[in-house]
C-alpha positions as CSV (number, residue, x, y, z in Angstrom):
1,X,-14.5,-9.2,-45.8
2,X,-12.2,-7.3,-43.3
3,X,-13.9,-3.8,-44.6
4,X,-17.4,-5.4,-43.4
5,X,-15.9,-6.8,-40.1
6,X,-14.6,-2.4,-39.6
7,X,-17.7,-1.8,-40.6
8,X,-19.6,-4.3,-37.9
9,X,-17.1,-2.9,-35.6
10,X,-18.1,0.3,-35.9
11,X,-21.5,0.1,-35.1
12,X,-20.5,-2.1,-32.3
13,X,-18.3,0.9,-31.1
14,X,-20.8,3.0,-31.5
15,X,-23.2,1.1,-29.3
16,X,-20.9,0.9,-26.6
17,X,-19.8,3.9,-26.5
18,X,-19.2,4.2,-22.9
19,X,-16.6,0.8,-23.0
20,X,-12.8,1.3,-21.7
21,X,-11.0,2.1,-25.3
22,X,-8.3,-0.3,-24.8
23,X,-11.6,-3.0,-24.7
24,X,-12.8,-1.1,-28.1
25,X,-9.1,-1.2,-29.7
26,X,-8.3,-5.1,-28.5
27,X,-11.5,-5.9,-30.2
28,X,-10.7,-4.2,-33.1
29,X,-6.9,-5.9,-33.4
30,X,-9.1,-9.4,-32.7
31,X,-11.4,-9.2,-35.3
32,X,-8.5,-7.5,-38.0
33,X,-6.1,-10.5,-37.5
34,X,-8.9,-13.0,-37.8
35,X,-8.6,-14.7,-34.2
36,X,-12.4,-13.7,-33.6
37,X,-15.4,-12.5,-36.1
38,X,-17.2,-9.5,-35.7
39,X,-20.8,-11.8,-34.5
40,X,-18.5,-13.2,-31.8
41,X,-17.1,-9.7,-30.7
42,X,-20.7,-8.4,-30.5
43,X,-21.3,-11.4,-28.4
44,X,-18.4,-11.1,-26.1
45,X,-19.1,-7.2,-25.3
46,X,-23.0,-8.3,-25.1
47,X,-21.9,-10.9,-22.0
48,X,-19.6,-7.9,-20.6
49,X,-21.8,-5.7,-20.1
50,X,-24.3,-7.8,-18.8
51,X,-21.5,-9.2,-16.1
52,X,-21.2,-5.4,-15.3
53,X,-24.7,-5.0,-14.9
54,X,-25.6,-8.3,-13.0
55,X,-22.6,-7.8,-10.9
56,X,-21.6,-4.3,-10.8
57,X,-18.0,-5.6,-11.5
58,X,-16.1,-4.8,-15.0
59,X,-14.5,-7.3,-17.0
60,X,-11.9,-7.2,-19.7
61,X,-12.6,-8.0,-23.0
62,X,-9.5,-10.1,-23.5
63,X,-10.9,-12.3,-20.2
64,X,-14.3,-12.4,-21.6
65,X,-13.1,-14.0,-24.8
66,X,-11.3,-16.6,-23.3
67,X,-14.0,-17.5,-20.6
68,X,-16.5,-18.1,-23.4
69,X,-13.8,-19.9,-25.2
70,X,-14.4,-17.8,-28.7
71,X,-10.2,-17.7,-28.4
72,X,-7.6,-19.0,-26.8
73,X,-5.4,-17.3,-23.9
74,X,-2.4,-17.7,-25.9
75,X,-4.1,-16.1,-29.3
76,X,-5.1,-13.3,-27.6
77,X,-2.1,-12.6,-25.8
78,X,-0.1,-13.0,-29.1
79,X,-2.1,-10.0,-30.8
80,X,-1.7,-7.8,-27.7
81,X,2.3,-8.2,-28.0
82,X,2.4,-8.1,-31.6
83,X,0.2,-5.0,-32.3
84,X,0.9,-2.9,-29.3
85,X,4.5,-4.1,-28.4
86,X,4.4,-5.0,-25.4
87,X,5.5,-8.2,-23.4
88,X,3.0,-9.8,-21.5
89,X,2.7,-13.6,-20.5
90,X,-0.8,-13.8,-19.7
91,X,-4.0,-11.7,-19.3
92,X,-3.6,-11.2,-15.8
93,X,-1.0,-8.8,-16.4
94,X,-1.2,-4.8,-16.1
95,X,-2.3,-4.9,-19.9
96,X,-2.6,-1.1,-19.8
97,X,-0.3,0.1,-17.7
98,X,2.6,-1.9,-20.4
99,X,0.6,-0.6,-22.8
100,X,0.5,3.5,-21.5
101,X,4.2,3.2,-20.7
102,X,4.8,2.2,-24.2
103,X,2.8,4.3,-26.5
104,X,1.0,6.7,-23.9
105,X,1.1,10.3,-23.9
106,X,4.3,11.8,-22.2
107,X,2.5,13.1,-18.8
108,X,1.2,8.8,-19.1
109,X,4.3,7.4,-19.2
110,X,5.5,9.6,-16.8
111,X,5.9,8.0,-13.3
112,X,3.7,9.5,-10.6
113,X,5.9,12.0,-9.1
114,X,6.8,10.4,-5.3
115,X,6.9,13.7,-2.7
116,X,8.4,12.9,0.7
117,X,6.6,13.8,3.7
118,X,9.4,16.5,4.8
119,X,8.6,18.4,1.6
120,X,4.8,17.8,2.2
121,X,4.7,19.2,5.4
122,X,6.7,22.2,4.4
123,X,4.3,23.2,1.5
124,X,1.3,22.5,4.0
125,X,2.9,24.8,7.0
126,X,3.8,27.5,3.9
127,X,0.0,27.2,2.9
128,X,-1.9,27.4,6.7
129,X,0.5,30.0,7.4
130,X,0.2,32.3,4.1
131,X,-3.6,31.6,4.4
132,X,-3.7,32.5,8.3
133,X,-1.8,35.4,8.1
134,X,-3.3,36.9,4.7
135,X,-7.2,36.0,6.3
136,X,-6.4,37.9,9.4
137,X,-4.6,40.7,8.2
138,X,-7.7,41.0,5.6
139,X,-9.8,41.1,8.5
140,X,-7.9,43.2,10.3
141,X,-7.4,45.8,7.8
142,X,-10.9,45.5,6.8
143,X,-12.2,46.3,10.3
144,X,-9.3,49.2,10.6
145,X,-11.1,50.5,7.6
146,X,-14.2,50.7,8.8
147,X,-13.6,52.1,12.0
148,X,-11.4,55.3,10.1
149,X,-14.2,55.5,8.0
150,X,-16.9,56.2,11.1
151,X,-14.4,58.3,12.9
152,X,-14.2,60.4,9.0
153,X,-18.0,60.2,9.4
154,X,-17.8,61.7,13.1
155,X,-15.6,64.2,12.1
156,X,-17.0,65.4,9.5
157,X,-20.6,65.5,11.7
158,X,-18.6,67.5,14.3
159,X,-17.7,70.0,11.5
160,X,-21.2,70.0,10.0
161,X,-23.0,70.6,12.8
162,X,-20.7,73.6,13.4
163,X,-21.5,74.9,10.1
164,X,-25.4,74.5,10.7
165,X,-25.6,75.5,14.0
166,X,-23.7,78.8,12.8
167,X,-25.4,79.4,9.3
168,X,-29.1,80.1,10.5
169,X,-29.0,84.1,11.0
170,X,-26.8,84.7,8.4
171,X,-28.7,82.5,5.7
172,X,-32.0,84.1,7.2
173,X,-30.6,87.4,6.7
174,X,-28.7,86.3,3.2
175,X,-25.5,87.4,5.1
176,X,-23.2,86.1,2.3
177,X,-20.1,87.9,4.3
178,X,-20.4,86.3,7.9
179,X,-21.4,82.6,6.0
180,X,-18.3,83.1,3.8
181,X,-16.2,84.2,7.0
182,X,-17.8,80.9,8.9
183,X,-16.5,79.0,6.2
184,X,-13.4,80.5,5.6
185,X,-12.3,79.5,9.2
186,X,-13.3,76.0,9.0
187,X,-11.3,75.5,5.7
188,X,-8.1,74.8,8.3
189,X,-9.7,71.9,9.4
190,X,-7.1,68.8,8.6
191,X,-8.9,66.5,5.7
192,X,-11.9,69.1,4.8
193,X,-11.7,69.4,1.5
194,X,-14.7,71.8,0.9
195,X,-17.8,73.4,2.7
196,X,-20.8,74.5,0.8
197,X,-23.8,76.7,2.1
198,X,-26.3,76.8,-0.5
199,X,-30.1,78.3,0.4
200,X,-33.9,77.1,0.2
201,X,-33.0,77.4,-4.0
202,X,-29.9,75.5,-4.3
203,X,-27.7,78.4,-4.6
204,X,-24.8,78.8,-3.1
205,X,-24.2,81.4,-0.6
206,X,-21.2,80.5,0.5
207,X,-18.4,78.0,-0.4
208,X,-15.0,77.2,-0.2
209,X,-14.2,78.2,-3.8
210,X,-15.3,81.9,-3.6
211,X,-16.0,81.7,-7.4
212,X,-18.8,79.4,-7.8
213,X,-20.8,81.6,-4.9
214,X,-23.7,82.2,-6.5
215,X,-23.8,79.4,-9.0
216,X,-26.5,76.6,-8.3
217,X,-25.2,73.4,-6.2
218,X,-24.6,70.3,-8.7
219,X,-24.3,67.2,-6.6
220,X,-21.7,65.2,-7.8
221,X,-22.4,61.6,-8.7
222,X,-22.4,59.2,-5.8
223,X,-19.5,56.0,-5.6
224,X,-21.4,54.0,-2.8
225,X,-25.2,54.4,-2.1
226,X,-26.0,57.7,0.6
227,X,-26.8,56.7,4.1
228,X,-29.5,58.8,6.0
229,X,-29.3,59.1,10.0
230,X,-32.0,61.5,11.0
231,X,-31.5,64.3,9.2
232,X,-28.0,63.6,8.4
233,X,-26.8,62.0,5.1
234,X,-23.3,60.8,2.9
235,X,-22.0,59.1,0.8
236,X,-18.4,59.0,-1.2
237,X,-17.1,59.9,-4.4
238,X,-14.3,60.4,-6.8
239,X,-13.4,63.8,-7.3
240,X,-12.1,65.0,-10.7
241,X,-8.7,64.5,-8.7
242,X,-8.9,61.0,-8.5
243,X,-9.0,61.9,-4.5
244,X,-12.2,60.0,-2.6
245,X,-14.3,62.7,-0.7
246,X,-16.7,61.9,1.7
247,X,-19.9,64.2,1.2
248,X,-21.9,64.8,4.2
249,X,-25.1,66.6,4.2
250,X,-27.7,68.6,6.4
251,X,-30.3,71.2,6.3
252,X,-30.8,73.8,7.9
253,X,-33.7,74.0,9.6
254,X,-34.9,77.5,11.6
255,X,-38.2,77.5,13.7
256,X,-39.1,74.1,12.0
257,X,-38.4,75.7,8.7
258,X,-36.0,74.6,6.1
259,X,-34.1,77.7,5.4
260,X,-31.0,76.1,3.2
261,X,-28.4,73.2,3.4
262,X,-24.5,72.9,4.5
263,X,-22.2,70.4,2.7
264,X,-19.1,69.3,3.6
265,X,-16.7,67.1,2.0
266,X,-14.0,65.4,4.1
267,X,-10.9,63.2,2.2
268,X,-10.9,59.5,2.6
269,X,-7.5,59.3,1.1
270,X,-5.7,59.0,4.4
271,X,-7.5,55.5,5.2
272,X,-5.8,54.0,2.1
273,X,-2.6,55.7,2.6
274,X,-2.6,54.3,6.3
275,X,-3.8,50.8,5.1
276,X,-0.4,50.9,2.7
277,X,1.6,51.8,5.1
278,X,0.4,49.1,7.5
279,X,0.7,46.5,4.4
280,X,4.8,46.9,5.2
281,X,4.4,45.4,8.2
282,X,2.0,42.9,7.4
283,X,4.2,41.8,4.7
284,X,7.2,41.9,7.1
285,X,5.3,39.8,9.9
286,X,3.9,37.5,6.9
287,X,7.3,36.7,5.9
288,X,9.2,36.2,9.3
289,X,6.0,33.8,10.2
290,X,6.5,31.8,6.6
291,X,10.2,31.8,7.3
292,X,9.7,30.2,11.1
293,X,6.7,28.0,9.9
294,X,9.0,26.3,6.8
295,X,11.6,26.2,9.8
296,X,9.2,24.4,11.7
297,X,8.2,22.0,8.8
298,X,11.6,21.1,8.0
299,X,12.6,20.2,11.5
300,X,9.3,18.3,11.6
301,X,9.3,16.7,8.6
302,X,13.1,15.7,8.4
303,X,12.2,14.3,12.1
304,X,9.4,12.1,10.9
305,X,10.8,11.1,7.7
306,X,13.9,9.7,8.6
307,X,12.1,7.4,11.0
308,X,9.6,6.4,8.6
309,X,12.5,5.8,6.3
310,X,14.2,3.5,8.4
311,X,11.1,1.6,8.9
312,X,10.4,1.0,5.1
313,X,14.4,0.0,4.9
314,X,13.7,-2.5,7.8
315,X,10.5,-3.7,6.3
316,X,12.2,-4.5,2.6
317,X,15.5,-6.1,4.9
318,X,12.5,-7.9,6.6
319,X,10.6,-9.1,3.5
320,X,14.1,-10.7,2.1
321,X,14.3,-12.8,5.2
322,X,16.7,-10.6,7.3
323,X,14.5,-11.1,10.4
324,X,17.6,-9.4,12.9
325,X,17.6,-6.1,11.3
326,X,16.9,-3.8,13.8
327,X,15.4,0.1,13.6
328,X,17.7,2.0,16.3
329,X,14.8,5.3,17.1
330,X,15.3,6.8,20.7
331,X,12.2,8.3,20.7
332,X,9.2,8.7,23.3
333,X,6.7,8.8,20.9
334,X,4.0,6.5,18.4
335,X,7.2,6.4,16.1
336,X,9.5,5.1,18.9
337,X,6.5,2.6,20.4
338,X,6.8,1.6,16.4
339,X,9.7,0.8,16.1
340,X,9.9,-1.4,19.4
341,X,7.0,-3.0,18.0
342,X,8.7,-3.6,14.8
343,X,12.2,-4.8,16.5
344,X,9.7,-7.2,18.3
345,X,8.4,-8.8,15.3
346,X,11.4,-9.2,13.6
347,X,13.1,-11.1,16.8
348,X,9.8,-13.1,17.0
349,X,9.9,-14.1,12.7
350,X,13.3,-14.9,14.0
351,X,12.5,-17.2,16.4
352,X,9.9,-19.0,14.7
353,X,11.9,-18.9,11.5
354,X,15.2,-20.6,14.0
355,X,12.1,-23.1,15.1
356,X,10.9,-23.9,12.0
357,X,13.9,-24.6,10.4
358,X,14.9,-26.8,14.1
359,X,12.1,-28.4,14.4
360,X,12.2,-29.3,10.8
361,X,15.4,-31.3,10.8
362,X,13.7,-33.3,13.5
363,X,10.2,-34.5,12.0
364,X,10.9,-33.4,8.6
365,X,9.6,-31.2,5.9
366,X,6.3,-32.4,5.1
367,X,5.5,-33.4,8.4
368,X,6.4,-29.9,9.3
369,X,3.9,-28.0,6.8
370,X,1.4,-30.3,7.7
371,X,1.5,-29.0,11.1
372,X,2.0,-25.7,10.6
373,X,-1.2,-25.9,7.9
374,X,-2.9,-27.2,11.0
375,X,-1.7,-27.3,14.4
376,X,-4.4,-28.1,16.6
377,X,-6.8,-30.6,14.7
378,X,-4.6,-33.1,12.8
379,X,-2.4,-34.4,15.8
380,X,-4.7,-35.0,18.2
381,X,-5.3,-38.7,17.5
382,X,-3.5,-40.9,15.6
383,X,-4.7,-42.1,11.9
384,X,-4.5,-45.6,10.4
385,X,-3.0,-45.8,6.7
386,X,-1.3,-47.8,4.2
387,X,2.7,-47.1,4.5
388,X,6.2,-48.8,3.8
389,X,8.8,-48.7,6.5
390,X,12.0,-48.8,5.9
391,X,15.2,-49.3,8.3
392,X,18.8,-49.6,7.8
393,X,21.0,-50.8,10.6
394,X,24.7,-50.8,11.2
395,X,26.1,-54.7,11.7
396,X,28.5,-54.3,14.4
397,X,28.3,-51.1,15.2
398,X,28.9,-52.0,19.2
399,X,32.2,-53.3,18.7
400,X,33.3,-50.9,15.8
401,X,32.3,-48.0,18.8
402,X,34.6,-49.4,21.3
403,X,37.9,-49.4,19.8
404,X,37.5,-45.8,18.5
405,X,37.5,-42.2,20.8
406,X,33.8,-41.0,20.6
407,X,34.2,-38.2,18.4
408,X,35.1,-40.2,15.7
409,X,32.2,-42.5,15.8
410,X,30.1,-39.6,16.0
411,X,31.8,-38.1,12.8
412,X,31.5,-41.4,11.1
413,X,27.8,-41.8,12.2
414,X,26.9,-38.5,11.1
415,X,28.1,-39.0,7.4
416,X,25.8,-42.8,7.9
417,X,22.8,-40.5,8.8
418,X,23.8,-37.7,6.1
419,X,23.5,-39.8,3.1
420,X,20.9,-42.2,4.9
421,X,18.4,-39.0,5.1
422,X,19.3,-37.3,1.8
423,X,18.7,-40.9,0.1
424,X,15.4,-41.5,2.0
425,X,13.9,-37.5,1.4
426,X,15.1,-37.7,-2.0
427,X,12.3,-40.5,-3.1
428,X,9.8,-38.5,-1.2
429,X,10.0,-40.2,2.6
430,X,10.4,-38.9,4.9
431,X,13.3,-39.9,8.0
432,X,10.9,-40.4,11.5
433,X,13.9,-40.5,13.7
434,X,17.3,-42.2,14.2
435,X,17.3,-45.1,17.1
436,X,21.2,-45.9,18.1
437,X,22.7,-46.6,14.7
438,X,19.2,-47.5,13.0
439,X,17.9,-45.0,10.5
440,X,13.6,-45.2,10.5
441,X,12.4,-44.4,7.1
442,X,8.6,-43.6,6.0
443,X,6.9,-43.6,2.5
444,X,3.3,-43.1,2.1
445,X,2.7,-41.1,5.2
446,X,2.0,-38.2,6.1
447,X,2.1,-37.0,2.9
448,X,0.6,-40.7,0.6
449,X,1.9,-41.5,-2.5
450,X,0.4,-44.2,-4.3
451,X,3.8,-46.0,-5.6
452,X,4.7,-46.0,-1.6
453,X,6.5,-49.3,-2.1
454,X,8.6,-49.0,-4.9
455,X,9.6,-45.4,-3.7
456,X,11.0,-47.1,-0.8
457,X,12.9,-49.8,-2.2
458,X,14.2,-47.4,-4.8
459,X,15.9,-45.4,-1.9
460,X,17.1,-48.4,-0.3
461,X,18.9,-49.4,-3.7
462,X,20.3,-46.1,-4.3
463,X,20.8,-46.0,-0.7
464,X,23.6,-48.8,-0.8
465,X,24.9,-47.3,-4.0
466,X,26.1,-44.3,-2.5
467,X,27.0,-45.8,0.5
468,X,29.5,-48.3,-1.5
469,X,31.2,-45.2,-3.2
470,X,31.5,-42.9,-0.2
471,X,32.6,-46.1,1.9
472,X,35.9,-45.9,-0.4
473,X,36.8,-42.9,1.7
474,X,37.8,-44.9,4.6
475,X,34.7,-44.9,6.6
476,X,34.3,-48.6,7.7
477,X,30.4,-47.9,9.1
478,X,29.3,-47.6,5.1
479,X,29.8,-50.4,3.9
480,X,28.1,-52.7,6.9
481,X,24.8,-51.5,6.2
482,X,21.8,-53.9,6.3
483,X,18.0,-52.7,5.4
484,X,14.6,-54.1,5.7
485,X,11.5,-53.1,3.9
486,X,7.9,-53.8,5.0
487,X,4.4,-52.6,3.5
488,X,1.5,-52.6,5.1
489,X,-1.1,-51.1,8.0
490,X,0.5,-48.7,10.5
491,X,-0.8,-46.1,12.8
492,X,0.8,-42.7,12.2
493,X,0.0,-39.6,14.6
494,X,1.2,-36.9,17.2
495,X,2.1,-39.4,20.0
496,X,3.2,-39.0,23.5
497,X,2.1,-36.7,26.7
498,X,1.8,-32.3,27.0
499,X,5.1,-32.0,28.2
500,X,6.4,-33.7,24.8
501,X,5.0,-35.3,22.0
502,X,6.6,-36.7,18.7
503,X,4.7,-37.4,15.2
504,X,5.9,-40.6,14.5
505,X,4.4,-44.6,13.4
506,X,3.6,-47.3,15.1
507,X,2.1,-50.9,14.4
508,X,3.3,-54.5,13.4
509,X,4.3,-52.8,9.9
510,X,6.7,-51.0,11.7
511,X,8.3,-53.7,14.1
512,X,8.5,-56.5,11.4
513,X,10.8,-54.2,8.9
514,X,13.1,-53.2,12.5
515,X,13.2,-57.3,12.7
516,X,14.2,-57.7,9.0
517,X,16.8,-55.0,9.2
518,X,18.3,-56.8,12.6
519,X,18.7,-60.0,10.0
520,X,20.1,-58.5,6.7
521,X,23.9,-58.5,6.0
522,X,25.9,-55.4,5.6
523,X,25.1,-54.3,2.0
524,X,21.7,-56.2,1.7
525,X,18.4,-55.3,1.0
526,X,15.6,-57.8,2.6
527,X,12.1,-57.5,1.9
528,X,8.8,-59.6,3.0
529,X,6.7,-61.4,0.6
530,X,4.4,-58.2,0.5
531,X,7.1,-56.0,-0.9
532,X,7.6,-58.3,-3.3
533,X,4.2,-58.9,-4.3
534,X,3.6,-55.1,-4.8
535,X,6.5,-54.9,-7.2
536,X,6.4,-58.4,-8.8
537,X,8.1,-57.9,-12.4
538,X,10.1,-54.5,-11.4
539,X,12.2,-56.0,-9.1
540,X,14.7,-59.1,-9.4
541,X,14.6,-60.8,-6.2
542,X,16.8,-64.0,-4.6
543,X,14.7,-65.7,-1.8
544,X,16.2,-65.3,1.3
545,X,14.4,-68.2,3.1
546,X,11.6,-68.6,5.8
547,X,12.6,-66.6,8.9
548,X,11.2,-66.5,12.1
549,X,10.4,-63.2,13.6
550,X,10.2,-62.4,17.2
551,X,7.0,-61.3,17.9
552,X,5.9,-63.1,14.6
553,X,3.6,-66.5,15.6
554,X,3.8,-67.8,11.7
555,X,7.1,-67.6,10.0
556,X,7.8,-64.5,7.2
557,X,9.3,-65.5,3.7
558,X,11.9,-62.7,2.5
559,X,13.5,-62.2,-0.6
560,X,17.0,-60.3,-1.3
561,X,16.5,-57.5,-3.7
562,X,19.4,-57.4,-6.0
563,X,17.7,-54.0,-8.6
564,X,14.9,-52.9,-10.0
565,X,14.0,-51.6,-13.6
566,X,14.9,-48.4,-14.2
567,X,12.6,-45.7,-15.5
568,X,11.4,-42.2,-15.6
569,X,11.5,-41.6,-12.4
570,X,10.0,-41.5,-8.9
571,X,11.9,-38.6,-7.0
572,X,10.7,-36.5,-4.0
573,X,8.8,-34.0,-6.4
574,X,7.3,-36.6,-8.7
């Protein structure tokens, strides 16, 4: 069986040849440890490649498995650790990266080398100035070349002509001794190498080398193609020296007549010897410039670096949360405009970041986000939901304050409020404000959870709890602690004018459970009848009687909560 699914696989490899191999080798590990067949494989790279073509956007194997459900997520992930591994916790991860960095070649694993910019910029200036200096002193020299080489032609023209101009009679009158004697003087010319008379037959008649007079001319054998002006003609060659001669020739012509030729051959030598020489120089002037360039490029780049350095320190400092870092650059550049801008953004994240974390302590976490999440739409009017209201009141607190210096009451309120707001938040309300000594606590809004109620009288409960221990301390205000707890309608919303405004809740909801609060004794928990229906059979209740409410028309029965059934639980994050 698992020879035919290689064998299926192979043809399946072979019809897609052009796949990513890791695709081709995570098949192949799927179909060997039995997770998928091979007809499910075929299917899975038939729907890739169509999602490639439809789309124009590849798709891993491993993803296209799981989105057809042929595997599971967890089952594919398992082979990939097991066969190549590696340590991966979903599909989502760099798959082949873990897997080049394991069992990839050794230029693979090898991290990309990282070249600062310092050292960039010194190999670029090396490079424009090597190329800049060897381009021009190419075309210099080449140009210097050329122009030697028409002043060689020139020369040897003036020395030609001479020769011509001179050889008529004598050739006419095969006057070998006067066109020897003509040439013999020429012969001290600087750079002629040889001068040839030679008559309507090719024979010489007179030459440099007195023994081949009388021989017939051989041409020798042309290095660059002959150039004719007029009746003038060269080209260059090698001698059998090694030495480069210039051969120029012209006839000579008497009474229209063609009574011979004259040859001359002038060295080229001294052009190469004068481009060496000026190749010292060049070398010398290439070097000092490469030396002042990499100078240059140091200075530069160290310069721009260390900037850019400090900026990518500030940014990491800034991405941890230390918004006061600062980048110190006196510079009147982009850099130093950069780095104002930067300081700039890191004082303003500070600001908002000191704001946020201000304004939170006053209207609270969630309230917070939700304004943040949208700022300008959801607080504009106010929104009518279900909600339980909660307030807890100090009994006596105006004669417990005048007895005592101020500072102490306010210590002593503070730890009230502390465990009053840690109690509330923790059972996911949310504390609306403090009034005097009240404490105003919200469930269900802004952010609603269903079980509202008994969220709220759970805090209550737990709220007297800790305020019985930590009264044991000595702090009188603890343990005089009354709460009331109402459900029902209230109007929650971004409430006052443009100079100020506060999120906060409003309605009879909210003014009965302030009422109940005013009546319950210091460590007692009252509720109304709507509480109680909401929770009837969690909590254990003592009626508290009829009472009559200001404000209220028809009486309000409340009932003393004394616990509530404990179970798995109903915090802040539930």
């Amino acid at each position: 069986m698992q020879q035919a699914s290689r064998n299926l696989f192979s043809g399946i490899r072979h019809l897609f040849q052009r796949r990513s191999p890791d695709d081709v080798q995570l098949g192949q590990v799927l179909v060997d440890r039995g997770i998928i067949t091979g007809q499910q494989l075929e299917t899975a790279l038939v729907a890739q490649r169509q999602r490639l073509i439809e789309t124009g956007q590849a798709v891993r194997l491993g993803h296209m498995i799981t989105e057809l459900r042929l595997a599971s997520e967890s089952a594919v992930v398992e082979a990939i650790n097991e066969n190549f591994r590696i340590s991966v916790a979903s599909l989502s991860d760099n798959i082949r990266e873990l897997i080049l960095h394991q069992r990839g070649t050794l230029a693979e694993r090898l991290p990309a080398p990282a070249i600062p910019i310092w050292l960039k910029l010194c190999i670029g200036a090396l490079l424009i100035v090597t190329v800049t200096i060897v381009s021009f002193s190419y075309f210099i020299i080449n140009k210097q070349k050329a122009q030697l080489f028409n002043q060689t032609v020139t020369v040897g023209t003036v020395s030609l002509n001479y020769f011509v101009n001179n050889a008529r009679i004598p050739l006419i009158d095969d006057d070998i001794l006067s066109l020897n004697t003509l040439i013999k003087e020429a012969t001290a010319t600087e750079g002629l190498r040889y001068a040839v008379v030679t008559d309507i037959r090719g024979l010489i008649r007179a030459h440099t080398d007195v023994d081949r007079i009388g021989t017939t001319f051989t041409a020798p054998t042309p290095a660059t193609p002959p150039v004719t002006r007029g009746d003038l003609s060269y080209f260059s060659f090698i001698a059998g020296s090694g030495e480069h001669i210039l051969n120029l020739t012209r006839d000579v012509v008497f009474q229209d007549k063609i009574v011979g030729a004259v040859r001359v051959g002038v060295s080229l030598d001294f052009i190469e010897q004068l481009v060496v020489k000026e190749k010292g120089p060049i070398l010398f002037m290439t070097l000092v410039m490469m030396t002042v360039g990499l100078a240059i490029a140091v200075f530069l780049g160290i310069r721009f670096s260390r900037p850019i350095s400090q900026l990518v320190a500030a940014t990491e400092a800034i991405g941890k949360g230390d918004y006061r870092h600062r980048v110190e650059l006196n510079r009147q550049d982009e850099l130093g405009n950069l780095a104002t801008a930067f300081n700039q953004m890191g004082e303003e994240l500070f600001r908002h970041t000191l704001t946020r974390q201000s304004f939170g302590k006053y209207v609270g976490e969630d309230v917070l986000e939700m304004i943040l999440a949208d700022p300008e739409k959801m607080w504009l009017k106010g929104h009518k939901n279900e909600a339980t209201i909660l307030f807890a009141d100090i009994r006596g607190f105006t004669a417990y304050a005048e007895d005592r210096e101020p500072e102490t009451v306010v210590e002593m309120l503070n730890t009230y409020f502390e465990i009053a707001t840690r109690g509330i938040m923790d059972y996911g309300g949310y504390v609306d404000k403090f009034i005097g000594d009240c404490v105003l606590g919200v469930f269900g809004v802004p952010v609603f959870r269903k079980d509202h109620v008994e969220r709220a009288v759970r805090a209550a409960l737990d709220l007297m709890d800790q305020l019985h221990r930590s009264s044991i301390n000595g702090n009188p205000l603890l343990s005089s602690v009354g709460i009331g707890i109402h459900t029902g309608p209230i109007v929650s919303g971004n409430i006052g004018s443009q100079v100020k405004m506060e999120y906060t809740v409003i309605g009879d909801t909210v003014n009965l459970a302030s009422r109940l609060s005013g009546l319950a004794a210091p460590g007692e928990v009252l509720v109304t009848n709507a509480v109680h229906n909401r929770l009837r059979g969690l909590v254990r209740v003592e009626p508290a009687g009829v009472r009559t409410i200001k404000g209220k028309i028809a009486p309000v029965e409340t009932f003393r909560v004394t616990s509530i059934e404990q179970r798995a639980h109903v915090k802040a994050s539930d």
